[in-house]
PQR file with spaces between the fields and no chain letter, atoms N, CA, C, O and H, PARSE charges and radii, in Angstrom:
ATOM       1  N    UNK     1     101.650  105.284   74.077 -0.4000 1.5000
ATOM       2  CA   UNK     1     102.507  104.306   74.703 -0.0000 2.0000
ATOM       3  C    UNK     1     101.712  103.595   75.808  0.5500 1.7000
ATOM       4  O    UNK     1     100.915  104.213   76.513 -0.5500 1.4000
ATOM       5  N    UNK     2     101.935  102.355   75.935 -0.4000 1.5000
ATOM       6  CA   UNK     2     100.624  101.636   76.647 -0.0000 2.0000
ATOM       7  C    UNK     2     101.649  101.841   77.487  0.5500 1.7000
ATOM       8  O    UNK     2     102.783  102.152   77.120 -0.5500 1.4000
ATOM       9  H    UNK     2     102.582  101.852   75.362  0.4000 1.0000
ATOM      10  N    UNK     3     101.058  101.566   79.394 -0.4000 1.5000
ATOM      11  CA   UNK     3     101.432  101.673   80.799 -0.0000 2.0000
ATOM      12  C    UNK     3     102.410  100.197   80.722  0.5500 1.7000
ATOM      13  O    UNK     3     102.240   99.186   80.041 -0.5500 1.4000
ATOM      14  H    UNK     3     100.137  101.313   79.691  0.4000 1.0000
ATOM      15  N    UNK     4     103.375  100.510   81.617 -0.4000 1.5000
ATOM      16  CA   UNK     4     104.024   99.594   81.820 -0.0000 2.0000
ATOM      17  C    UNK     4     104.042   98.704   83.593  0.5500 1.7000
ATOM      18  O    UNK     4     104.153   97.532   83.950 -0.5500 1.4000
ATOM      19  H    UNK     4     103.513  101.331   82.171  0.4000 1.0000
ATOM      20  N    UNK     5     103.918   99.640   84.099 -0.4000 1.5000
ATOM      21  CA   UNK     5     103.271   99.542   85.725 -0.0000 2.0000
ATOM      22  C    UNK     5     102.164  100.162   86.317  0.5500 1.7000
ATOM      23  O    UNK     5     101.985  101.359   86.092 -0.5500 1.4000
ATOM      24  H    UNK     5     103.827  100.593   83.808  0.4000 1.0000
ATOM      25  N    UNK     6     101.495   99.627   86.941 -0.4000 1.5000
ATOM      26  CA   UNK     6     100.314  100.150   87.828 -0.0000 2.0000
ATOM      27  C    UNK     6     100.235  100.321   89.011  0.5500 1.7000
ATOM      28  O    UNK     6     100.625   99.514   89.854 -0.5500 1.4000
ATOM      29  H    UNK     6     101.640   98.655   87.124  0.4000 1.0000
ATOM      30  N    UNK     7      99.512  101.825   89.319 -0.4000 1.5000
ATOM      31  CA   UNK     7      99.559  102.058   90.590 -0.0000 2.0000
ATOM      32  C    UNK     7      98.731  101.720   91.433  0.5500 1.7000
ATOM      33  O    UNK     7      97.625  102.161   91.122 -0.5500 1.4000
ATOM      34  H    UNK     7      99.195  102.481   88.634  0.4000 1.0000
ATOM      35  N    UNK     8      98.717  100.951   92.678 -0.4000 1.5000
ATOM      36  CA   UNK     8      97.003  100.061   93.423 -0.0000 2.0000
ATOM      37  C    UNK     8      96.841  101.487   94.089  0.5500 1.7000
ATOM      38  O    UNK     8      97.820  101.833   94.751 -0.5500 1.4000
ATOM      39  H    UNK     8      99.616  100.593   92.930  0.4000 1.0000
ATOM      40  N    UNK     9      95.607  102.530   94.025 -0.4000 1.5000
ATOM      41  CA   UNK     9      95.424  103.233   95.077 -0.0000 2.0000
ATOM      42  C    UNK     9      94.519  102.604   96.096  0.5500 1.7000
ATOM      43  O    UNK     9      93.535  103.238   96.477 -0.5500 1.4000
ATOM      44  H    UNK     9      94.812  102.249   93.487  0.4000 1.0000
ATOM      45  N    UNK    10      94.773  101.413   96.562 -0.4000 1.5000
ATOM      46  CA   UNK    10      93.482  100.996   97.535 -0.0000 2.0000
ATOM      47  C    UNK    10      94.260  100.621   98.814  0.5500 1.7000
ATOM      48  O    UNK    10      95.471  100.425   98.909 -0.5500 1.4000
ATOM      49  H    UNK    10      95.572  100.898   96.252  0.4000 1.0000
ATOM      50  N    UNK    11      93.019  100.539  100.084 -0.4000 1.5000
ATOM      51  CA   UNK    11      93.728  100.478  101.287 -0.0000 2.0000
ATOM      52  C    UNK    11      94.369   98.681  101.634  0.5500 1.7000
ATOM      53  O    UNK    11      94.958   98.296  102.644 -0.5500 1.4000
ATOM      54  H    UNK    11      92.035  100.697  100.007  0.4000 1.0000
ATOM      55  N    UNK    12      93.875   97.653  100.052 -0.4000 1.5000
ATOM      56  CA   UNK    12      94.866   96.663  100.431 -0.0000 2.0000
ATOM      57  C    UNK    12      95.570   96.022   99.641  0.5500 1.7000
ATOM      58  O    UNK    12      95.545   96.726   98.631 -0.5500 1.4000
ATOM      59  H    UNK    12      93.396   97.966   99.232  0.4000 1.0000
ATOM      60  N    UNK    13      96.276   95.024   99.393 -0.4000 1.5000
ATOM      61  CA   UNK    13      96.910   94.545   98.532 -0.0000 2.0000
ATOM      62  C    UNK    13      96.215   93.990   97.399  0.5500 1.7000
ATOM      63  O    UNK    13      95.726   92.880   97.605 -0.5500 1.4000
ATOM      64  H    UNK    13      96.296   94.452  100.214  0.4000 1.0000
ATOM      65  N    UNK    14      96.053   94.479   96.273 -0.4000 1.5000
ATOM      66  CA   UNK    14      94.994   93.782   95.398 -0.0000 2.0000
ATOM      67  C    UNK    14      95.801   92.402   94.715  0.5500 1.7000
ATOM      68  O    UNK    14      95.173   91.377   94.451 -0.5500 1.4000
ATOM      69  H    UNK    14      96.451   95.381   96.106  0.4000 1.0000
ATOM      70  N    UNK    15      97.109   92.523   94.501 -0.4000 1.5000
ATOM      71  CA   UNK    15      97.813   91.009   94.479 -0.0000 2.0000
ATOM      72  C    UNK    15      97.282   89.778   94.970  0.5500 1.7000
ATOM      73  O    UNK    15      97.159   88.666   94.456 -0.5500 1.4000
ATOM      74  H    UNK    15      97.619   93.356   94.716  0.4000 1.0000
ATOM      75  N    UNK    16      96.859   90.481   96.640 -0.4000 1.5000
ATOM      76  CA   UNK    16      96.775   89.064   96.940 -0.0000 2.0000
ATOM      77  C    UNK    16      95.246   88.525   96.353  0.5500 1.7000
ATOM      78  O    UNK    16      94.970   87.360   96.640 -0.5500 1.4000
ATOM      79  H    UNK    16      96.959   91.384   97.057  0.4000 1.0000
ATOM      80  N    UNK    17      94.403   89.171   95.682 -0.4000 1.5000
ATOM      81  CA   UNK    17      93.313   88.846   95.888 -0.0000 2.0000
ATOM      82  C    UNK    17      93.102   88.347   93.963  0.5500 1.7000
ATOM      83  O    UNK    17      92.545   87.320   93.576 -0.5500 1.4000
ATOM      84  H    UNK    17      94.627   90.117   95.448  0.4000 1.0000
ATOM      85  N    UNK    18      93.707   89.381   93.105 -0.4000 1.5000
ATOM      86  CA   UNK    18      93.598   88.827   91.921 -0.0000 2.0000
ATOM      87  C    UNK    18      95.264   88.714   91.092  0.5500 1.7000
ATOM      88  O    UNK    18      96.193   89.417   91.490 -0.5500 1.4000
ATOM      89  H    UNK    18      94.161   90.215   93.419  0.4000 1.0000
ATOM      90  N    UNK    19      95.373   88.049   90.297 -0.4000 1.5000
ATOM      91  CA   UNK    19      96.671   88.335   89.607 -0.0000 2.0000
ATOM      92  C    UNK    19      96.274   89.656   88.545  0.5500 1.7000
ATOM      93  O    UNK    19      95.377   89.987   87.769 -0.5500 1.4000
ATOM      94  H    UNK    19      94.619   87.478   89.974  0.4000 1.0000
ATOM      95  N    UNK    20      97.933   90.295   89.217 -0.4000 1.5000
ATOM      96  CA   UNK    20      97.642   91.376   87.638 -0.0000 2.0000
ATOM      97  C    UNK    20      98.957   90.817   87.368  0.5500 1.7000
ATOM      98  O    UNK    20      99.904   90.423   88.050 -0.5500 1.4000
ATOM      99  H    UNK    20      98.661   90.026   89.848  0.4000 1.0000
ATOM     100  N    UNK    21      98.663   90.929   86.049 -0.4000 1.5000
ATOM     101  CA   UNK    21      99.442   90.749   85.005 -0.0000 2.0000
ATOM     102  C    UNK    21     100.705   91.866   84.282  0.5500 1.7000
ATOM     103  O    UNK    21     101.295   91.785   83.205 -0.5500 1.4000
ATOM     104  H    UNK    21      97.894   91.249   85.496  0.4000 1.0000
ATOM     105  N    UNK    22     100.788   92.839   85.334 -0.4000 1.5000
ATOM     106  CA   UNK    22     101.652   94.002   84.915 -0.0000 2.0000
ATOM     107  C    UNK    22     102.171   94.126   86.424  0.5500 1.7000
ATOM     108  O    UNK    22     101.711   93.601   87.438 -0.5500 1.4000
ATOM     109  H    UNK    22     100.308   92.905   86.209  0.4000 1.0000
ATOM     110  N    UNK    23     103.651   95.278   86.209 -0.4000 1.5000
ATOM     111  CA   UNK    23     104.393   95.173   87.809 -0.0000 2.0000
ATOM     112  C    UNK    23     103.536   96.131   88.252  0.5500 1.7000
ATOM     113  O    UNK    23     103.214   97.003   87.444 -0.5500 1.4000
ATOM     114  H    UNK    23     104.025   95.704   85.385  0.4000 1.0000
ATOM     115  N    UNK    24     103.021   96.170   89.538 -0.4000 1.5000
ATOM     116  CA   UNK    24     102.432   97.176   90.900 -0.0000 2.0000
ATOM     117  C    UNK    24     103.144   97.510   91.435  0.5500 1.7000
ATOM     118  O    UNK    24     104.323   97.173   91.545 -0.5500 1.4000
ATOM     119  H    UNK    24     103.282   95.462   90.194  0.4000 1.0000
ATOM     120  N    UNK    25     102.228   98.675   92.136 -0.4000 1.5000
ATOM     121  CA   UNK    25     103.245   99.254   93.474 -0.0000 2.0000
ATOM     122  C    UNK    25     101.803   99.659   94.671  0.5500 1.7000
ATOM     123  O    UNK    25     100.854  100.340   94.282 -0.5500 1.4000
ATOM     124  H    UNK    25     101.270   98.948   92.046  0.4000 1.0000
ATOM     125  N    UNK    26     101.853   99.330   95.528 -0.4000 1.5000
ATOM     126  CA   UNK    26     100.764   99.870   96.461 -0.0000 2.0000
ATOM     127  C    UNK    26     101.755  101.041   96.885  0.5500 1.7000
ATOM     128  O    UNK    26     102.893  101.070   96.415 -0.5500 1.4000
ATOM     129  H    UNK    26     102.624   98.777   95.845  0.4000 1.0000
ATOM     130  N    UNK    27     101.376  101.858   97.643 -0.4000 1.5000
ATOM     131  CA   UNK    27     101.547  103.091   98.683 -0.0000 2.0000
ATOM     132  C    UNK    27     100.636  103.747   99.397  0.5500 1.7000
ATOM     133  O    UNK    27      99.544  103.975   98.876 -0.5500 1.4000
ATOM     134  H    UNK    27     100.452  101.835   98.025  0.4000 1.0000
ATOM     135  N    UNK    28     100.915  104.184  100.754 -0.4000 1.5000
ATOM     136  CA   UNK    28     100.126  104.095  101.866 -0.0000 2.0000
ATOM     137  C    UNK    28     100.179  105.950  101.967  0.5500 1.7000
ATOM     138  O    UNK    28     101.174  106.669  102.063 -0.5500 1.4000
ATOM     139  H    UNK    28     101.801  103.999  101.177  0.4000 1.0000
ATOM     140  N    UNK    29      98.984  106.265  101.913 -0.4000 1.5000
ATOM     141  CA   UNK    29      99.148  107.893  102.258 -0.0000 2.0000
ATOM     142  C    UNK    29      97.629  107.993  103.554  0.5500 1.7000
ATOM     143  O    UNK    29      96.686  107.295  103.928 -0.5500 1.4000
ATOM     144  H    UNK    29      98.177  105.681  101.835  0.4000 1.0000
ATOM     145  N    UNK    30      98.251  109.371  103.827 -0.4000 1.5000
ATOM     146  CA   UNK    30      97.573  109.721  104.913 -0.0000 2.0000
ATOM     147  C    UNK    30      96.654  111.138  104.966  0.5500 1.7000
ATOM     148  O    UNK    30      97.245  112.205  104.799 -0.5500 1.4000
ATOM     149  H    UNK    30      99.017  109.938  103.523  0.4000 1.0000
ATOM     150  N    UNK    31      95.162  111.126  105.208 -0.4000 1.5000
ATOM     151  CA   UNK    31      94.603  111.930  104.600 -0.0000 2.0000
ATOM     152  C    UNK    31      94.100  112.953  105.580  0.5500 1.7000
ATOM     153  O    UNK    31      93.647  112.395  106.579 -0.5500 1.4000
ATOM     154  H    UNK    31      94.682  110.259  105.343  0.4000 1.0000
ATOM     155  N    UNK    32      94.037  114.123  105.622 -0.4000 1.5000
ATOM     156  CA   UNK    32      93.894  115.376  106.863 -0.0000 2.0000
ATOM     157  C    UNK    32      92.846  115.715  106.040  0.5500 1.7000
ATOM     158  O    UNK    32      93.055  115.959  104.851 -0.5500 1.4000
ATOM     159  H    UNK    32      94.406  114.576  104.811  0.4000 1.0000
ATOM     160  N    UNK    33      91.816  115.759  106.488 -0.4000 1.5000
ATOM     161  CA   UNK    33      90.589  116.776  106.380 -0.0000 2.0000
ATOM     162  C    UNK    33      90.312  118.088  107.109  0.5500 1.7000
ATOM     163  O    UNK    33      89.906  118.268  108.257 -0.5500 1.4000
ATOM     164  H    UNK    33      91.646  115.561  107.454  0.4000 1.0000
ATOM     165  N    UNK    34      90.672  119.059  106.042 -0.4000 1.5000
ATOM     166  CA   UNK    34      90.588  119.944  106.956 -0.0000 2.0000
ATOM     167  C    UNK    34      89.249  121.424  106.551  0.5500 1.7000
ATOM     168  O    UNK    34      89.152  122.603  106.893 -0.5500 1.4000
ATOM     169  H    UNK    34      91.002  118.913  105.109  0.4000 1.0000
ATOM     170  N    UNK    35      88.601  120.672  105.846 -0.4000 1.5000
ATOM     171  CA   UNK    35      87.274  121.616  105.366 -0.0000 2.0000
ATOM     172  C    UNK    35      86.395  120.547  105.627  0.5500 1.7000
ATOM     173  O    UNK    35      86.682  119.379  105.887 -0.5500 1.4000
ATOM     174  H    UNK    35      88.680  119.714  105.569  0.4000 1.0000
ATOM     175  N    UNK    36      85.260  121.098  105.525 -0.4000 1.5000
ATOM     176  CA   UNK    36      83.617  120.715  105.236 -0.0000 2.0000
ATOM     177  C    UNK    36      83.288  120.772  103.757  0.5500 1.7000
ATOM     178  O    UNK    36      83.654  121.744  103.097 -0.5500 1.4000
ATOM     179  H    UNK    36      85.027  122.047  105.313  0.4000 1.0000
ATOM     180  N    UNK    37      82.497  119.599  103.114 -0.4000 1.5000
ATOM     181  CA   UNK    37      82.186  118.475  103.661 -0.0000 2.0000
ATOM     182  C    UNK    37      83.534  117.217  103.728  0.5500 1.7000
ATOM     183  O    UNK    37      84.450  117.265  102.908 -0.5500 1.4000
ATOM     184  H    UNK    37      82.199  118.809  103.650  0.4000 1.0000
ATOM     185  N    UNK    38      83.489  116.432  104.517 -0.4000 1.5000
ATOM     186  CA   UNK    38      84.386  115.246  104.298 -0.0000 2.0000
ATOM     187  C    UNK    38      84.679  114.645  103.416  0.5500 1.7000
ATOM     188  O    UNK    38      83.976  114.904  102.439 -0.5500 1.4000
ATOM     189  H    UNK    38      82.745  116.393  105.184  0.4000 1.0000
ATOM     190  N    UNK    39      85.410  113.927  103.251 -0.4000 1.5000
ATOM     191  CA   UNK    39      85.466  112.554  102.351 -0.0000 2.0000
ATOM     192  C    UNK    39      83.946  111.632  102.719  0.5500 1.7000
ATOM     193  O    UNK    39      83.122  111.205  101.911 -0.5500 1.4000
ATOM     194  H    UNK    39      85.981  113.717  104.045  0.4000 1.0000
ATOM     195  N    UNK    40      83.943  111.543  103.953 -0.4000 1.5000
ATOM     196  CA   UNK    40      82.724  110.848  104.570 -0.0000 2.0000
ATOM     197  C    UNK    40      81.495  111.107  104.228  0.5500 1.7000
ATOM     198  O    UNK    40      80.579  110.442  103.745 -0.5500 1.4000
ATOM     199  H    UNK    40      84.612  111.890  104.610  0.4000 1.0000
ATOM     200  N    UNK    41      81.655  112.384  104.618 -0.4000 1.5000
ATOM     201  CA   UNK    41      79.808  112.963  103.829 -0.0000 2.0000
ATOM     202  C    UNK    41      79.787  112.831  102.579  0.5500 1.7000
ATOM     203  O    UNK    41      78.774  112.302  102.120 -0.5500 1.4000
ATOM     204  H    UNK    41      82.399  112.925  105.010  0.4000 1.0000
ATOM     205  N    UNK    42      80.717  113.195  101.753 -0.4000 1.5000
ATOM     206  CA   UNK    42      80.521  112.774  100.524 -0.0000 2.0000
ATOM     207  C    UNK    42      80.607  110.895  100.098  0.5500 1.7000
ATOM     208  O    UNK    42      80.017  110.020   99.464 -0.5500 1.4000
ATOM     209  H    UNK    42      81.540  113.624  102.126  0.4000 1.0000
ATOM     210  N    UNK    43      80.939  110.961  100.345 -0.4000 1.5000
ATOM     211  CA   UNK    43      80.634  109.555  100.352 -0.0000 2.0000
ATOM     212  C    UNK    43      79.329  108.765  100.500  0.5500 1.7000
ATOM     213  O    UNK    43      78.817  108.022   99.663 -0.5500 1.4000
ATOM     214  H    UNK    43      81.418  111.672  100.860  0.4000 1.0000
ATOM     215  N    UNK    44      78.703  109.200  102.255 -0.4000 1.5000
ATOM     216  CA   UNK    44      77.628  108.829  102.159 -0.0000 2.0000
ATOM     217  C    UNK    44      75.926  109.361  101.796  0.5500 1.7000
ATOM     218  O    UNK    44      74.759  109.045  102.027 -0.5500 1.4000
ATOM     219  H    UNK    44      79.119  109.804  102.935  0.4000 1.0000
ATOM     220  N    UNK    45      76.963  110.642  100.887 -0.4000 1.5000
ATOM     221  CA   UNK    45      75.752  111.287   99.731 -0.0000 2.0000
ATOM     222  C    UNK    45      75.523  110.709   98.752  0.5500 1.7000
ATOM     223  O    UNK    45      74.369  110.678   98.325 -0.5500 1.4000
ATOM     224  H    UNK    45      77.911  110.898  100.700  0.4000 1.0000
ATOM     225  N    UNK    46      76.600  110.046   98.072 -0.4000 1.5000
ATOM     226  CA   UNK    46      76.750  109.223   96.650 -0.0000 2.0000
ATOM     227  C    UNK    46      76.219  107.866   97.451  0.5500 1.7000
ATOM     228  O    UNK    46      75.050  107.643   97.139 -0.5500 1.4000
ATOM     229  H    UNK    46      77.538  110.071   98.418  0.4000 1.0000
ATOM     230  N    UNK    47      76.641  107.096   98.202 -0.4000 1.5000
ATOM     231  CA   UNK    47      75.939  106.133   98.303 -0.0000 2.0000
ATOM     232  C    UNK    47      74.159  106.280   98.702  0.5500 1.7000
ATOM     233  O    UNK    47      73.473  105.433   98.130 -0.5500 1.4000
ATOM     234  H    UNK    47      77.591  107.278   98.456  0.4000 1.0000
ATOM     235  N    UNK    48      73.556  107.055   99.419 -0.4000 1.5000
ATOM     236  CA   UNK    48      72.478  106.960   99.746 -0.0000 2.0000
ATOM     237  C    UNK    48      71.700  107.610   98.349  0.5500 1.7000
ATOM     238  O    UNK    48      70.471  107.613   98.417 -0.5500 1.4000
ATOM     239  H    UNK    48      74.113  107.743   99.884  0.4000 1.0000
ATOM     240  N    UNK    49      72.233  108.086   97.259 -0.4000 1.5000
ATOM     241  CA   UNK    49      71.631  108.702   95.865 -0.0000 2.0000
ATOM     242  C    UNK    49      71.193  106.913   95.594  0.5500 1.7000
ATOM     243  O    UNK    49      70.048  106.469   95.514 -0.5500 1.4000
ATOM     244  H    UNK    49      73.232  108.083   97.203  0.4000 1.0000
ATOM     245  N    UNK    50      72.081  106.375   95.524 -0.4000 1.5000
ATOM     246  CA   UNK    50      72.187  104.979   94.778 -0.0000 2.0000
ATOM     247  C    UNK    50      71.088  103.871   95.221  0.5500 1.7000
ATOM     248  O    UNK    50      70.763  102.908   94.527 -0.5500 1.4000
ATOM     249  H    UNK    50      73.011  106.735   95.589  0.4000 1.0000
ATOM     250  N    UNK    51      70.584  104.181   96.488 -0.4000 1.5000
ATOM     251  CA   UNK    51      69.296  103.411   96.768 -0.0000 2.0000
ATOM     252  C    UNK    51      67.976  103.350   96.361  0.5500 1.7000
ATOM     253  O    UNK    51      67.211  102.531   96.871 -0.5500 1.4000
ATOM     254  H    UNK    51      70.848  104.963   97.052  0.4000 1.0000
């Protein structure tokens, strides 16, 4: 069964920037880090691989 709505997980409105062509929903969550490593470090492990 193909999707009928899509979910934006990003921190902005992707509407405003492209048309989608199916109904959205953004939602805003809030993220607690509470181990080692971060979201951050990981992050800027995968990006600095990429150079």
């Amino acid at each position: 069964m193909p999707n009928k709505t899509k979910l934006i997980g990003t921190p902005i409105d992707l509407n405003r920037l492209n048309k989608i062509n199916k109904p959205s929903h953004q939602r805003c969550v809030e993220l607690q880090e509470i181990s080692q490593p971060t979201l951050a470090d990981l992050s800027l492990q995968i990006f600095e691989r990429k150079k």
